[in-house]
VOBA-786990 format. One record per residue (C-alpha): residue number from 1; residue in one letter; x, y, z. Coordinates in steps of 0.5 Angstrom, whole numbers, plus 500, padded with zeros to 3 digits. Layout:
residues N
[NUM, 'a', [X, Y, Z]]
...
end
This chain:
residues 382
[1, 'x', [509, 457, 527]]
[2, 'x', [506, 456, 533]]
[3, 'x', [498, 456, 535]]
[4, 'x', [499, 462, 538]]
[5, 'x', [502, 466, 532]]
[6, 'x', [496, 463, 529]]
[7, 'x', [490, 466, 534]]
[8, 'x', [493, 472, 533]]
[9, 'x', [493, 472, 525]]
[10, 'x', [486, 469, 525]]
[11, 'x', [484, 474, 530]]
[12, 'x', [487, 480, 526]]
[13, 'x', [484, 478, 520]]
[14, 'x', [477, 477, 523]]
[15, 'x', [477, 484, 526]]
[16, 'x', [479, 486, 519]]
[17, 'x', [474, 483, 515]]
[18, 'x', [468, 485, 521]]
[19, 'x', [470, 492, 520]]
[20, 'x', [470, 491, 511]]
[21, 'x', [464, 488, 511]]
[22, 'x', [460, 492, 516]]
[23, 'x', [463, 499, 517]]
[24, 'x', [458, 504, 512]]
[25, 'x', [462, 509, 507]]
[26, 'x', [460, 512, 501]]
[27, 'x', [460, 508, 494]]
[28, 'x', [465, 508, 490]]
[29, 'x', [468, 506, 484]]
[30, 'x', [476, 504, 481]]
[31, 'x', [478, 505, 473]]
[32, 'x', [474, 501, 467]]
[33, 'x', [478, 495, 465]]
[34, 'x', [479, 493, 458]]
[35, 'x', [473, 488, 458]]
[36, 'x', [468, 494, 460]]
[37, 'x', [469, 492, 468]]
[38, 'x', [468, 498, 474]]
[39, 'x', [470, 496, 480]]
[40, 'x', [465, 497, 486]]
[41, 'x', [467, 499, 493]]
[42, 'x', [465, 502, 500]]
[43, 'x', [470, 507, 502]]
[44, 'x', [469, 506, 509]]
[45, 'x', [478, 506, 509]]
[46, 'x', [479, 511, 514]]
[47, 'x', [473, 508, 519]]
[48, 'x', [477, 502, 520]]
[49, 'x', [483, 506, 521]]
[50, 'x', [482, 509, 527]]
[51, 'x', [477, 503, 530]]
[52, 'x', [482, 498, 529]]
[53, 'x', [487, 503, 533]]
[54, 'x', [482, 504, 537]]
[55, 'x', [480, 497, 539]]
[56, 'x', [487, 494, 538]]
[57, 'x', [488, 499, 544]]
[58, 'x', [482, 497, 549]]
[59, 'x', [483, 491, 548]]
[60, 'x', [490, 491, 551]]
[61, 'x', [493, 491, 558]]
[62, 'x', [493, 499, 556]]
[63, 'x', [486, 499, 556]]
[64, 'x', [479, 498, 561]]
[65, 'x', [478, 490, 558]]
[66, 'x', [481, 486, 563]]
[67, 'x', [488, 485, 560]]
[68, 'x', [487, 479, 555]]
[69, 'x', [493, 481, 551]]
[70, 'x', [499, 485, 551]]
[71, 'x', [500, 492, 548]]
[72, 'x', [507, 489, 546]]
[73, 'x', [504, 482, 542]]
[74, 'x', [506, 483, 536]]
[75, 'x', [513, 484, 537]]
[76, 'x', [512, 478, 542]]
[77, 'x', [509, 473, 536]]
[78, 'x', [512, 476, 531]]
[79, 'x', [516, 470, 529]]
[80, 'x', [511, 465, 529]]
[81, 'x', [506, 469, 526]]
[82, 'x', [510, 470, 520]]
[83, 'x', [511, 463, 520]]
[84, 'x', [504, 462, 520]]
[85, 'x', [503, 468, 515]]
[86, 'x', [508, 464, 510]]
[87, 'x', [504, 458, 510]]
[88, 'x', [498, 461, 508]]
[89, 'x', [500, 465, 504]]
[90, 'x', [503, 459, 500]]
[91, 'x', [496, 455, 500]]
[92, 'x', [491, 462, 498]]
[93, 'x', [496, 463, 493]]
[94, 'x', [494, 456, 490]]
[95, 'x', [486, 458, 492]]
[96, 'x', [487, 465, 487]]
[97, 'x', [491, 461, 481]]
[98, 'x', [485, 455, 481]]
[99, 'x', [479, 460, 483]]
[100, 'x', [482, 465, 476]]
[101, 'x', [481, 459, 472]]
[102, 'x', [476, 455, 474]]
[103, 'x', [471, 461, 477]]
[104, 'x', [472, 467, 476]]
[105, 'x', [470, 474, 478]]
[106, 'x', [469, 477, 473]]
[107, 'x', [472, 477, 465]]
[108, 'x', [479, 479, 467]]
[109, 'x', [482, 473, 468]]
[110, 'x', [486, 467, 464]]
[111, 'x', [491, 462, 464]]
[112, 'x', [498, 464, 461]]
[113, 'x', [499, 457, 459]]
[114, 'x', [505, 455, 465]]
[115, 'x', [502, 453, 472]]
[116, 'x', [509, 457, 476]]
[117, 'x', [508, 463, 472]]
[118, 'x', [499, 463, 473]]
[119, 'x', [501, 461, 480]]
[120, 'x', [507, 468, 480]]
[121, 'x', [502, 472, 477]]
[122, 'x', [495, 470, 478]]
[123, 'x', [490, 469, 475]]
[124, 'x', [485, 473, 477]]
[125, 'x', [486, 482, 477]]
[126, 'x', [479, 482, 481]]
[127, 'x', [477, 476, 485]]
[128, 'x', [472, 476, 490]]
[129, 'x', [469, 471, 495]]
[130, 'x', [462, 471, 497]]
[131, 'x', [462, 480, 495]]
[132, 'x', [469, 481, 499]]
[133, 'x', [475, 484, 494]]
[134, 'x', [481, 480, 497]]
[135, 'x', [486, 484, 493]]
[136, 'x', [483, 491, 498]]
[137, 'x', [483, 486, 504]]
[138, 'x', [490, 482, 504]]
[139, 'x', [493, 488, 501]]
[140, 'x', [490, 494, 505]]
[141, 'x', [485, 492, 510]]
[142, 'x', [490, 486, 512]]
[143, 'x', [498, 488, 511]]
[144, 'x', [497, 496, 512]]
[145, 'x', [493, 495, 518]]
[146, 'x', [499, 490, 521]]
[147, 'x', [503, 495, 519]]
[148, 'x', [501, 500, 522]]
[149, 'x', [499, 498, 529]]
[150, 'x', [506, 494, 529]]
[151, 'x', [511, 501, 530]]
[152, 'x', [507, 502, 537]]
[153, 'x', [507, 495, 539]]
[154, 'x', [515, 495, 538]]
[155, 'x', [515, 501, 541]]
[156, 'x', [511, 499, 547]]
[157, 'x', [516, 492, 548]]
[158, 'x', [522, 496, 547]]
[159, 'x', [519, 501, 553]]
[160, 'x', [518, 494, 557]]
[161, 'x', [525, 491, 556]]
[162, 'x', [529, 498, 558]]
[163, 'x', [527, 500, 563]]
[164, 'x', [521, 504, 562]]
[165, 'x', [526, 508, 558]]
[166, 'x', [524, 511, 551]]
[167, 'x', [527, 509, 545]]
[168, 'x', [525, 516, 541]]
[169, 'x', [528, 514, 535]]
[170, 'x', [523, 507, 535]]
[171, 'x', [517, 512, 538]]
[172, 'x', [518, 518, 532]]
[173, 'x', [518, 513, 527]]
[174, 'x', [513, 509, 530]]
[175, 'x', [509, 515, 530]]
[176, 'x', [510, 518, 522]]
[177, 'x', [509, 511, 519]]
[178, 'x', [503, 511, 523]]
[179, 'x', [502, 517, 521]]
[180, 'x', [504, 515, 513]]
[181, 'x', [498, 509, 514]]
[182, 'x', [493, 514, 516]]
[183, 'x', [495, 519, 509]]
[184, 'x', [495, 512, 505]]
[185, 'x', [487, 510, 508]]
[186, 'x', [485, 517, 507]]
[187, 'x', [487, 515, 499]]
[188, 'x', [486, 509, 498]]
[189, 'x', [481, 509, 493]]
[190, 'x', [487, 512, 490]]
[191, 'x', [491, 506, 490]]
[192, 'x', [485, 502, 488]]
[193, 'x', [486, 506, 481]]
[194, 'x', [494, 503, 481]]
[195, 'x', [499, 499, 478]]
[196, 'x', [498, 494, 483]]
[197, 'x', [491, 494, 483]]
[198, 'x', [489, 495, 476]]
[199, 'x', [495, 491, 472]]
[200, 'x', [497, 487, 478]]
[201, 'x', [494, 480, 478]]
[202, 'x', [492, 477, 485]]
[203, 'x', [497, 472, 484]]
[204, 'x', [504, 470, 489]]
[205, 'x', [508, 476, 487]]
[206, 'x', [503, 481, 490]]
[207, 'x', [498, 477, 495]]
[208, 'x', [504, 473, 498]]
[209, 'x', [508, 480, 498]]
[210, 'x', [502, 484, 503]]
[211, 'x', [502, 477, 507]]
[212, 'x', [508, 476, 509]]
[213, 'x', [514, 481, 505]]
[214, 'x', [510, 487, 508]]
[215, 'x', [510, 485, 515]]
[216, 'x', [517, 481, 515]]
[217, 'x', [521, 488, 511]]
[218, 'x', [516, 494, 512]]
[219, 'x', [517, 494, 519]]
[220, 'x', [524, 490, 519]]
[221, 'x', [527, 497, 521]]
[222, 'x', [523, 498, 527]]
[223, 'x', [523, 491, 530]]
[224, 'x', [530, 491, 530]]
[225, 'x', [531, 497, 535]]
[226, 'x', [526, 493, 540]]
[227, 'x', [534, 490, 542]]
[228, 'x', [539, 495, 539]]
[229, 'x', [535, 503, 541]]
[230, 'x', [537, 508, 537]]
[231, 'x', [541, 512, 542]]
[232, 'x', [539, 518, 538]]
[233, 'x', [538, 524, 543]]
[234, 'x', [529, 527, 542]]
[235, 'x', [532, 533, 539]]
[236, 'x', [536, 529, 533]]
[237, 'x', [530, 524, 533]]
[238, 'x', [525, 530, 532]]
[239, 'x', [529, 533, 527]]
[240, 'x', [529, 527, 523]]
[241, 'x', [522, 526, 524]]
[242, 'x', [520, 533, 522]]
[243, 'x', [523, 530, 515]]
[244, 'x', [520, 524, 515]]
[245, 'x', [513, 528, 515]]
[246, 'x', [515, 533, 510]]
[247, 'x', [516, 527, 506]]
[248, 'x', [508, 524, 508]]
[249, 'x', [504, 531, 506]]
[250, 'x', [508, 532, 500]]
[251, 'x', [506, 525, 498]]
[252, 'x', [499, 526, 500]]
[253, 'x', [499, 533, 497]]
[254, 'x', [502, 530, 489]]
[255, 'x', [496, 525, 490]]
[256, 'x', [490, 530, 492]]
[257, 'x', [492, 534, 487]]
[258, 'x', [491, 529, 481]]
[259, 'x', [484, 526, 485]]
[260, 'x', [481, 533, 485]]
[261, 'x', [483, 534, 477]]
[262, 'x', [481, 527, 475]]
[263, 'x', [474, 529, 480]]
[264, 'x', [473, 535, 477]]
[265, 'x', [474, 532, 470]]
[266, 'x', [480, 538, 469]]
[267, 'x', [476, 544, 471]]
[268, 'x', [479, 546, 477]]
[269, 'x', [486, 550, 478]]
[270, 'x', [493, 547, 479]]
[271, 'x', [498, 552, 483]]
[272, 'x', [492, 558, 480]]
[273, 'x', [492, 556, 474]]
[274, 'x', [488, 552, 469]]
[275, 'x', [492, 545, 468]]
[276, 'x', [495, 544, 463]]
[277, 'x', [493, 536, 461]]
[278, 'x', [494, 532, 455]]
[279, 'x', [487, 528, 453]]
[280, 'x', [488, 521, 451]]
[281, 'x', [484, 516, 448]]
[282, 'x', [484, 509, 447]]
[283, 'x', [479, 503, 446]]
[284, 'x', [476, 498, 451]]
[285, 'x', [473, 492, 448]]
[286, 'x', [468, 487, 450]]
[287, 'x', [471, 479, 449]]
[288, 'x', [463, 476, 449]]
[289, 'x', [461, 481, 443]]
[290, 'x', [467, 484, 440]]
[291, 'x', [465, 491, 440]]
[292, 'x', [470, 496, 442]]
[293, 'x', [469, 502, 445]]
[294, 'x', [473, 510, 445]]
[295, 'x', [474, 512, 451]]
[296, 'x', [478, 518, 454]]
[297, 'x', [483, 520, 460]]
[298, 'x', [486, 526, 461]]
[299, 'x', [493, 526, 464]]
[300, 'x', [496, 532, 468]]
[301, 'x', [502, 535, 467]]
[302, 'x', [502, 542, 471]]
[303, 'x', [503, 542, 479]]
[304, 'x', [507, 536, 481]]
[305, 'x', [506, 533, 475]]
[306, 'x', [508, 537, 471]]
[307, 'x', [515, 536, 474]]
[308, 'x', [517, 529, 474]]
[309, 'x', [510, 523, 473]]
[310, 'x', [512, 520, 479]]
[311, 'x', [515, 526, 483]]
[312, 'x', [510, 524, 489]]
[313, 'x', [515, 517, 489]]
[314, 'x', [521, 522, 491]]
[315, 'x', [517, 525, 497]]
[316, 'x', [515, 517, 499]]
[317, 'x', [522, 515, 499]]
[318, 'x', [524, 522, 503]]
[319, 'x', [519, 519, 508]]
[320, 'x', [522, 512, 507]]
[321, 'x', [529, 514, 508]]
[322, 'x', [527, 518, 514]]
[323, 'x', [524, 512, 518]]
[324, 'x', [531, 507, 517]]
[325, 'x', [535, 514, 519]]
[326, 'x', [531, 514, 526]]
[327, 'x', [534, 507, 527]]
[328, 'x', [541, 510, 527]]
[329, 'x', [545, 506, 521]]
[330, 'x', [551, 509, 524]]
[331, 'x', [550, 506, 530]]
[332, 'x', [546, 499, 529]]
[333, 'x', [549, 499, 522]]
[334, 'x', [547, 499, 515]]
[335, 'x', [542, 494, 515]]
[336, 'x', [537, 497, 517]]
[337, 'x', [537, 502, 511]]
[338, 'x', [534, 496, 508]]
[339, 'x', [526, 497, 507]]
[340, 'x', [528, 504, 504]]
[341, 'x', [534, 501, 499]]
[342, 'x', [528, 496, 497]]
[343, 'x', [523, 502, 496]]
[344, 'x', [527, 505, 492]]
[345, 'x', [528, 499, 487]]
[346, 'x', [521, 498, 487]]
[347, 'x', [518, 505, 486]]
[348, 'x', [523, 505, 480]]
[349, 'x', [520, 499, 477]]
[350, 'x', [513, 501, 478]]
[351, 'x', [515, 507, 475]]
[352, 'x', [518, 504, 468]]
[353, 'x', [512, 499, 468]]
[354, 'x', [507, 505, 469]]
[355, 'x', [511, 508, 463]]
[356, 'x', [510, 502, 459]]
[357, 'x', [502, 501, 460]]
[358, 'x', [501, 507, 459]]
[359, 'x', [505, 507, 453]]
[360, 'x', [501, 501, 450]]
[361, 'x', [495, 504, 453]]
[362, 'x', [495, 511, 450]]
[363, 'x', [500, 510, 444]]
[364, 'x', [501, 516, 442]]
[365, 'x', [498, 521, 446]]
[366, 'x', [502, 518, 452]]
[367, 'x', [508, 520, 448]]
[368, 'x', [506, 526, 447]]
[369, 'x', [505, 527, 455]]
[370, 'x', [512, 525, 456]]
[371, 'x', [514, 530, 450]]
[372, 'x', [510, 535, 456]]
[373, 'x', [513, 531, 463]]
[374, 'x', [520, 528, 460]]
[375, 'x', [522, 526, 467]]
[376, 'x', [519, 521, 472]]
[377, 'x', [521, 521, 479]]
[378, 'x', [527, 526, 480]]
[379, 'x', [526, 533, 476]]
[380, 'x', [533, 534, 472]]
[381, 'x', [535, 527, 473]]
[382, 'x', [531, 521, 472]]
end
């Protein structure tokens, strides 16, 4: 790493942490864990989305401040800052084991007994320091953030190095996926109610994973037209990025429609009509008295979700294959496939552990969802 991959990471993460701490937003509150814990956060996703846009624009040779940095940075230090990345990544991951440990945020916490697997898979499911989630900032405020400002950037250094020429392939992709981040701000109370969030531990598997994985592999297919242009004609590009949208608002469209029926407690229609839904219990139980308490969920099973439980996994795979097609593999060969081949992987593996959580959580009345929704990503086949 260099001193100036370091500044910029630094400088990055400290305009994140201004605007996470200081922009206003409602309050609102993520799933109860098993200990009777309810998270709380300031929904203010959206706002830090676009005035980090913005202030990442004016802050540029592109803006009025007197050019302090170049448009292009990211694509300039990427290396090093990844380098940085990697090493603090390591060093937090240690800071996260001993804090789950020694002081924990809440009861959510313990030791499985063997150093590698607390340091794998934490310690901790919720830590905060000094009232900062860390799991929202890395994962969201941080990592998203990068990701999303990154396509433009790569972009802007590709228009530099070609001779002022458009790559359109960079440029659609670029702007779906900064399209694709502002959908994931829109619904990131949802994604604090996910497998990530609510089972995942902030240990190296997720923590290191949004520091460095991310940046590294997200945008690996973008970085890499910045030297091979995807010779793709603006009408071949637009064509696939009017694919990728599709992908994006159906996404959204899946997880808006379970958000409104979960906010509505079942009381609303589902494509017309009323939802058809499985309500199940289960039991949360206080470690300090030993009391257990029944709780219920409802879990939908029309619209969407009534054709496979992951069906909103298949558009964001639509939109993910789109984004490496607009790298041209025909041409710049398969490697740039990668981050929708990994996608694929990890999306079927969230879904089979979203299966088996459930399943521990509900029992049988999970059971008799899947009797209503038997498919969990692709209807009719998987």
């Amino acid at each position: 790493p260099t001193l100036e991959g370091a500044k910029f990471v630094l400088a990055f993460m400290a305009v994140a942490f201004v605007l996470e701490r200081f922009l206003p937003g409602k309050i609102d509150f993520g799933p109860e864990t098993a200990t009777g814990h309810v998270p709380k956060y300031v929904d203010n996703a959206v706002t830090h989305c676009f005035v980090y846009s913005i202030l990442f624009f004016l802050g540029s040779n592109l803006g009025p401040c007197g050019d302090p940095y170049d448009f292009g940075i990211m694509y300039d230090v990427f290396p090093s800052s990844l380098s940085f990345l990697n090493i603090f990544g390591i060093v937090f991951c240690i800071f996260l084991m001993l804090k789950g440990i020694h002081f924990p945020s809440t009861e959510d916490n313990g030791s499985s007994g063997s150093w590698v697997k607390d340091y794998l898979w934490g310690t901790e499911l919720y830590p905060r320091v000094f009232g900062l989630d860390l799991k929202r900032f890395i994962n969201c405020r941080f990592s998203m953030t990068y990701w999303q400002l990154a396509g433009f950037s790569f972009c802007y250094r590709s228009y530099t190095l070609h001779g002022n020429e458009m790559d359109w392939g960079l440029f659609f992709s670029a702007l779906s996926q900064y399209i694709y981040l502002v959908k994931f701000f829109v619904w990131e109370m949802g994604y604090m109610r996910s497998i990530d969030i609510i089972v995942d531990r902030a240990g190296y598997e997720i923590q290191w994973g949004c520091l460095v994985w991310v940046p590294a592999v997200y945008t690996f297919h973008s970085r890499f037209l910045v030297q091979h242009p995807s010779g793709l004609s603006f009408s071949m590009a637009l064509a696939i990025f009017v694919l990728s949208i599709l992908g994006v608002l159906l996404n959204y469209a899946a997880d808006r429609e379970r958000d409104v029926f979960r906010a509505s407690k079942g009381k609303c229609l589902v494509w017309g009509s009323k939802p058809r839904y499985i309500t199940a219990k289960y039991t949360i139980v206080d470690r300090k008295t030993g009391k257990s308490t029944q709780k219920t969920s409802l879990l939908l099973a029309s619209g969407f979700w009534g054709m496979a439980r992951h069906f909103q996994y298949f558009f964001e795979l639509t939109a993910a294959y789109s984004w490496c097609l607009l790298a041209n593999p025909l041409q710049n060969g398969v490697l740039v496939m990668f981050y929708a081949v990994f996608l694929n992987g990890l999306l079927v593996d969230r879904a089979k552990r979203d299966t088996d959580k459930c399943r521990l959580k509900y029992g049988k009345y999970y059971d008799e969802y899947c009797a209503l929704v038997p498919y969990k990503i692709i209807p009719g086949i998987y």
